[in-house]
C-alpha positions as CSV (number, residue, x, y, z in Angstrom):
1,X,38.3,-29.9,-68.6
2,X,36.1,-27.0,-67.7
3,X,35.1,-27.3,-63.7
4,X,32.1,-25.9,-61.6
5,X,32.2,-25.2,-57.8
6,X,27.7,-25.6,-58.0
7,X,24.9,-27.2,-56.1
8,X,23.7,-30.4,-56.7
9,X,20.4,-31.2,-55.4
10,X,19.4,-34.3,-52.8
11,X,17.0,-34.7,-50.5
12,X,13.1,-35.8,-51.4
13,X,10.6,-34.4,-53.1
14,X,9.3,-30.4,-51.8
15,X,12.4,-31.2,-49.1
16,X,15.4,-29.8,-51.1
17,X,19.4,-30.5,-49.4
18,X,22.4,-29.6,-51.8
19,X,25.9,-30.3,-51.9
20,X,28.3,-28.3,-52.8
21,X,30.3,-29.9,-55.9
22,X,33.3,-29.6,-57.9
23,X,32.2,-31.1,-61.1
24,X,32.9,-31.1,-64.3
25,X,31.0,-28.6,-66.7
26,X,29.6,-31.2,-68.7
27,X,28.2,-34.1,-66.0
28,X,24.8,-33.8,-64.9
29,X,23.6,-32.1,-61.8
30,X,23.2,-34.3,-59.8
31,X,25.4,-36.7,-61.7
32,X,29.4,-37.6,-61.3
33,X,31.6,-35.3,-59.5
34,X,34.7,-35.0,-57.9
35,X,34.8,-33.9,-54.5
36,X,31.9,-32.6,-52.0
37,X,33.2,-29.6,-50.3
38,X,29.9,-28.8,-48.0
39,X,26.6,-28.8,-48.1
40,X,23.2,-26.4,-48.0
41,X,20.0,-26.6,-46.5
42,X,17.8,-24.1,-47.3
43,X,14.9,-24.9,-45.6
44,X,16.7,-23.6,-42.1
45,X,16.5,-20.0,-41.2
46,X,19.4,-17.7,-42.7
47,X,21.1,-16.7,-39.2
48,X,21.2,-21.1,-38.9
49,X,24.6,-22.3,-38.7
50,X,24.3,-25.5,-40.1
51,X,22.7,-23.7,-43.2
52,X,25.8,-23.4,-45.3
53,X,29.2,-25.5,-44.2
54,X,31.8,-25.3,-46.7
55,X,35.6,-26.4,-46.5
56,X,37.2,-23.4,-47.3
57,X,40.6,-24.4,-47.7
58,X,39.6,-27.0,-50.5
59,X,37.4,-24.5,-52.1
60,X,40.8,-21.9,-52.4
61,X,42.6,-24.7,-53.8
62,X,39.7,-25.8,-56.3
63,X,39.4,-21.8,-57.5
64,X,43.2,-22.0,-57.7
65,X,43.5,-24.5,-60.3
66,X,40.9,-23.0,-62.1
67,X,37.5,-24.3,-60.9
68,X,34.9,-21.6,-61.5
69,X,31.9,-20.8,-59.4
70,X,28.0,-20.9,-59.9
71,X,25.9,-17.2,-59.1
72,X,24.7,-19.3,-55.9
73,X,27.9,-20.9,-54.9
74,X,29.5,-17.4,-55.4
75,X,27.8,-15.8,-53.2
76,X,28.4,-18.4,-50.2
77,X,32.3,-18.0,-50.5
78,X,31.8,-14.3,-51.0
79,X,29.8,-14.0,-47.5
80,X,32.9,-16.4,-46.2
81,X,35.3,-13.7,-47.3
82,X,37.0,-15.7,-49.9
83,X,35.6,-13.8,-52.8
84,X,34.8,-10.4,-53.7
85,X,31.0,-10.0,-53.7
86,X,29.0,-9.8,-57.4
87,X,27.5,-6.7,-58.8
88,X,25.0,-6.6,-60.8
89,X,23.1,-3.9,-62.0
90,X,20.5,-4.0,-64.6
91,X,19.1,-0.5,-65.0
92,X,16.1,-1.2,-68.2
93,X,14.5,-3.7,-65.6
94,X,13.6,-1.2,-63.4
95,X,12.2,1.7,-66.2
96,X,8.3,1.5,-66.3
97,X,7.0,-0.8,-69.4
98,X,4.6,0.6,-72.1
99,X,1.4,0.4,-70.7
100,X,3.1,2.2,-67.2
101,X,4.6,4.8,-69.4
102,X,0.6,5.4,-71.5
103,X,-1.4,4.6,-68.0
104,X,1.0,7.8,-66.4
105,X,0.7,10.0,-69.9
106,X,-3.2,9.9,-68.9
107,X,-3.0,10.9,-65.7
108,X,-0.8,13.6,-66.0
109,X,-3.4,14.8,-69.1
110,X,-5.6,14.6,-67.3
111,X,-4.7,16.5,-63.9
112,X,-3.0,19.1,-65.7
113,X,-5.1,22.2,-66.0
114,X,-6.2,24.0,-69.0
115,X,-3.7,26.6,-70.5
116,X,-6.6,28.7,-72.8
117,X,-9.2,29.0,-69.3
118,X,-6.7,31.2,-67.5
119,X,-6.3,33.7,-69.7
């Protein structure tokens, strides 16, 4: 049995609250799960301390025994100090598409001077 430490969502409609899971790979969302660990609201500002609470110590004994963590859920333990912080890096999303690449070929044409007038 494959387990998640992930979010699944409560709260109504446009009003999102999410509890911090261990689940099961395979069970829904918002379906069965194990044991709630903490919770998040994101609607409260990001310096708010009841944004995130997370047991800790049940956490280190869920990662222990194999339980592996959402991108999300990650990054809470990693700000808690319990795990080392993701890097990603993804350096073709940042190059210039096709049209960028034509759009700046034009401009450069067309600022560059002449070569044949100066001489």
């Amino acid at each position: 049995m494959s387990l998640k430490i992930r979010l699944a969502r409560a709260g109504t409609k446009k009003r999102p609250h999410y509890m911090i899971v261990i689940a099961d790979s395979r069970s829904p969302r918002d379906g069965r799960f194990i044991e709630k660990i903490g919770f998040y609201n994101p609607l409260l500002p990001k310096d708010h301390a009841d944004r995130v609470k997370l047991d800790l110590e049940k956490a280190k004994e869920w990662l222990k025994k194999g339980a592996t963590t959402t991108d999300r859920v990650h990054r809470f333990l990693a700000n808690a100090g319990l795990l080392k912080p993701l890097k990603k890096n993804n350096p073709q999303k940042a190059k210039p598409k096709k049209k960028a690449v034509e759009r700046a070929a034009a401009a450069a044409k067309a600022v560059a001077p002449p070569a044949e007038a100066a001489s």
